[in-house]
C-alpha positions as CSV (number, residue, x, y, z in Angstrom):
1,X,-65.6,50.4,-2.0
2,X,-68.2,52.2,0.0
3,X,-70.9,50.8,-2.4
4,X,-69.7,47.2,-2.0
5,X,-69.9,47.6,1.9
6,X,-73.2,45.2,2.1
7,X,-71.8,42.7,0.1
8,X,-68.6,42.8,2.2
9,X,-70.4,42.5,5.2
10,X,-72.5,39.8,3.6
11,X,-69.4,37.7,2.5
12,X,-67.8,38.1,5.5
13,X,-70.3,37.2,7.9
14,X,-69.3,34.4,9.9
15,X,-73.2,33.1,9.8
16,X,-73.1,32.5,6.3
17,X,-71.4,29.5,6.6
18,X,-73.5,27.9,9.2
19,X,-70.7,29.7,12.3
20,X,-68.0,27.3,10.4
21,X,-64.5,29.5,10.3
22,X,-62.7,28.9,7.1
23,X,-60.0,27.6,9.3
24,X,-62.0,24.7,10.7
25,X,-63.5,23.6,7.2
26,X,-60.0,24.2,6.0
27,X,-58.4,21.3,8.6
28,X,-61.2,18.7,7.3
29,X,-59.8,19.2,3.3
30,X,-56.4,17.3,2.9
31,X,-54.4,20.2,2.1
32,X,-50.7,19.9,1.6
33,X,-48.1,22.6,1.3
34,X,-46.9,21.8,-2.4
35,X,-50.8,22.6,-3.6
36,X,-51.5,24.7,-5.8
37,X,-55.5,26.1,-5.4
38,X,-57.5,28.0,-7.0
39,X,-60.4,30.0,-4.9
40,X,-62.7,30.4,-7.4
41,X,-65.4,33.1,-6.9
42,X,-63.2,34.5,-4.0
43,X,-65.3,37.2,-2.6
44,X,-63.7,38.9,0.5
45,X,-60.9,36.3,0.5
46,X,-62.9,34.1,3.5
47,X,-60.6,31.1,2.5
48,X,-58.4,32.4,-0.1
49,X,-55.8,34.1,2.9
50,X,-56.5,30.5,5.1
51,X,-55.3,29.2,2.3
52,X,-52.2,31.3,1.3
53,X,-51.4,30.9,4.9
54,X,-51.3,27.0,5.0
55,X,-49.7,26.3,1.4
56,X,-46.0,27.6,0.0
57,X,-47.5,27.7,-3.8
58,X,-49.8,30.2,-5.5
59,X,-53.1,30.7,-3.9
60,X,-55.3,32.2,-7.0
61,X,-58.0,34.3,-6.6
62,X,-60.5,34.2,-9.0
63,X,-63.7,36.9,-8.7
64,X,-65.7,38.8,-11.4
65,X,-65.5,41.3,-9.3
66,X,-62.8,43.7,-9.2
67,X,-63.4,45.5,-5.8
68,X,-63.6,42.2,-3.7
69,X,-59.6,41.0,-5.5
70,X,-58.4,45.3,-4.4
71,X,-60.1,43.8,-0.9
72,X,-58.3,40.9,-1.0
73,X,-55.1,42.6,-2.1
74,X,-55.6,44.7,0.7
75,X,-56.0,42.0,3.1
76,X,-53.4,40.4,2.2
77,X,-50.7,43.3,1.7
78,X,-51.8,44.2,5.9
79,X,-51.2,40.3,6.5
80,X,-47.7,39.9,4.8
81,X,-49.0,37.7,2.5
82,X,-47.2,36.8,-0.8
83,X,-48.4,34.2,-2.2
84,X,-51.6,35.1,-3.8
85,X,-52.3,35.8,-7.7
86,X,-55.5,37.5,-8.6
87,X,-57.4,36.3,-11.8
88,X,-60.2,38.8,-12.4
89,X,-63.3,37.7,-14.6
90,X,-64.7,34.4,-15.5
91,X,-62.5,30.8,-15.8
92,X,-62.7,30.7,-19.3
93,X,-61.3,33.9,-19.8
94,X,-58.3,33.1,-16.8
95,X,-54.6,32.3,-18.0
96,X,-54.5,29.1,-15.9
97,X,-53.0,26.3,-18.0
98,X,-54.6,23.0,-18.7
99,X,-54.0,20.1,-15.6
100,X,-52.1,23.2,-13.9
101,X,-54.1,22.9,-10.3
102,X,-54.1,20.8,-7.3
103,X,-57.3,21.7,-5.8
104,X,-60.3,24.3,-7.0
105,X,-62.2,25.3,-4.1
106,X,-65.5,26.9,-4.5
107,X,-67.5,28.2,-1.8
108,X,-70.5,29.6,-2.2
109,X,-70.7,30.4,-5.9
110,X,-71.6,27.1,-7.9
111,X,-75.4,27.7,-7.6
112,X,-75.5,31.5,-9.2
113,X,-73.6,29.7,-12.5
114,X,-76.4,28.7,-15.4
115,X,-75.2,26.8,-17.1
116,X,-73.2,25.2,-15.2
117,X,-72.0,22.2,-17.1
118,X,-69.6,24.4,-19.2
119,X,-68.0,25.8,-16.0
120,X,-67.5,22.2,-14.5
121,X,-65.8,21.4,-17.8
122,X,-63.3,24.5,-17.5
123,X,-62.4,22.9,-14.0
124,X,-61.9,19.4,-14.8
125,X,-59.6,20.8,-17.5
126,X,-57.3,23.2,-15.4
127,X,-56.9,20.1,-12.7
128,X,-53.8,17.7,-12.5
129,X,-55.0,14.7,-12.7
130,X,-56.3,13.6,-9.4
131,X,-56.9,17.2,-8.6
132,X,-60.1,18.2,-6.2
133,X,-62.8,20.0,-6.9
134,X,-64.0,21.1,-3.5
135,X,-67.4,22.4,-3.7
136,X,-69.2,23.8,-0.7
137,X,-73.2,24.8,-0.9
138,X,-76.1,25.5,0.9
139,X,-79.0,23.0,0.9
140,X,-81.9,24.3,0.2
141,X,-84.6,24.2,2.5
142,X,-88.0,22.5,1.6
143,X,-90.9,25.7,1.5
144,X,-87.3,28.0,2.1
145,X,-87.1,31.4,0.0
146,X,-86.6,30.5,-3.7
147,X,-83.2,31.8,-3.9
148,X,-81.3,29.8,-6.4
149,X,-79.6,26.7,-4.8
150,X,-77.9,23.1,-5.9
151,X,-79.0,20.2,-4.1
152,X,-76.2,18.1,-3.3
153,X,-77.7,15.4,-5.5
154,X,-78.3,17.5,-8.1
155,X,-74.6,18.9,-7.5
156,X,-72.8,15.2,-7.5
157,X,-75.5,14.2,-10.8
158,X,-73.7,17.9,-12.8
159,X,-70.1,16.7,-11.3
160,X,-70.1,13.5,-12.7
161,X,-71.0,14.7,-15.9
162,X,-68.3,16.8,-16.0
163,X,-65.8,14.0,-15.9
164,X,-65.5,14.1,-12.1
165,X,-66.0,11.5,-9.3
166,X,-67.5,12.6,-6.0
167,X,-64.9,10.8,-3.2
168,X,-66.2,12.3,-0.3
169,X,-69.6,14.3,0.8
170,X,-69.8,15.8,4.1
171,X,-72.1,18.4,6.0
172,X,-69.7,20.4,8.7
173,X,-72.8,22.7,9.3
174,X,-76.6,23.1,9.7
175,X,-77.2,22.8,6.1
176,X,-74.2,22.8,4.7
177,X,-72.5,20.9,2.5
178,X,-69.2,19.5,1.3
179,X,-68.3,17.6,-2.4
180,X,-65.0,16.6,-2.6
181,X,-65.2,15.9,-6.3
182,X,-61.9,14.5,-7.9
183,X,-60.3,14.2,-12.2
């Protein structure tokens, strides 16, 4: 784990997310107890033991890493937490039936996918009908560093493609943003 210490610290860094807890952004999402979610690209677990916490269904976490899901298991074994599945490696390769998911929540993660279309299309399948796709990005900044981001525009544009309709589009933090994208 010692070698993934950066990237934990990284992940975990309140300041990633423009000082917004996973708790606050959590209470603006609609989530019911009966959900079932999906945390896909789950990292350090940032909202995937928020979320175990505030639902009685399965919480999975979904990272192609397998030292952040032994982090998470961690986590959540020192928490008393139960309710979480991890799903190690990419969507298309998880066992996650067809219009089996509430909400997909993906912090973070959309903008290192190319492409990304195919992706989108994995999600739209894997959703109930009238399942969320909640996606939460970084706006990139005009003469910023180049690192690879998704404007929201560009981000609603890929979504709809997918099938999806954008319902809701909010920014809870300095360059933040929120697309509540539903089947």
């Amino acid at each position: 784990m010692h070698k993934h210490h950066n990237k934990i610290a990284y992940l975990d860094d309140p300041q990633r997310n423009g000082g917004l807890t996973a708790e606050a952004l959590l209470d603006q999402l609609h989530i019911q107890k009966s959900d079932r979610i999906l945390d896909f690209g789950a990292g350090t677990g940032h909202f995937t033991l928020p979320l175990a916490q505030r639902i009685d269904d399965t919480v999975y976490a979904l990272d192609t890493d397998p030292a952040m899901l032994e982090l998470i298991s961690a986590k959540a074994q020192g928490a008393s937490i139960e309710n979480i599945e991890l799903v190690t490696g990419e969507l298309t390769d998880a066992a996650l039936a067809k219009d089996s998911l509430d909400i997909i929540l993906a912090s973070l993660v959309l903008h290192e996918i190319t492409p990304l279309g195919p992706v989108l299309d994995n999600m739209h399948s894997v959703l109930k009908t009238g399942g969320r796709l909640i996606a939460i990005e970084l706006e990139p900044k005009t003469g910023g560093p180049k690192a690879p981001r998704l404007t929201s525009s560009g981000l609603e544009q890929q979504l709809s493609a997918a099938g999806f309709e954008v319902v809701e589009k909010f920014f809870p933090a300095q360059s933040l943003y929120v697309l509540v994208a539903q089947k």
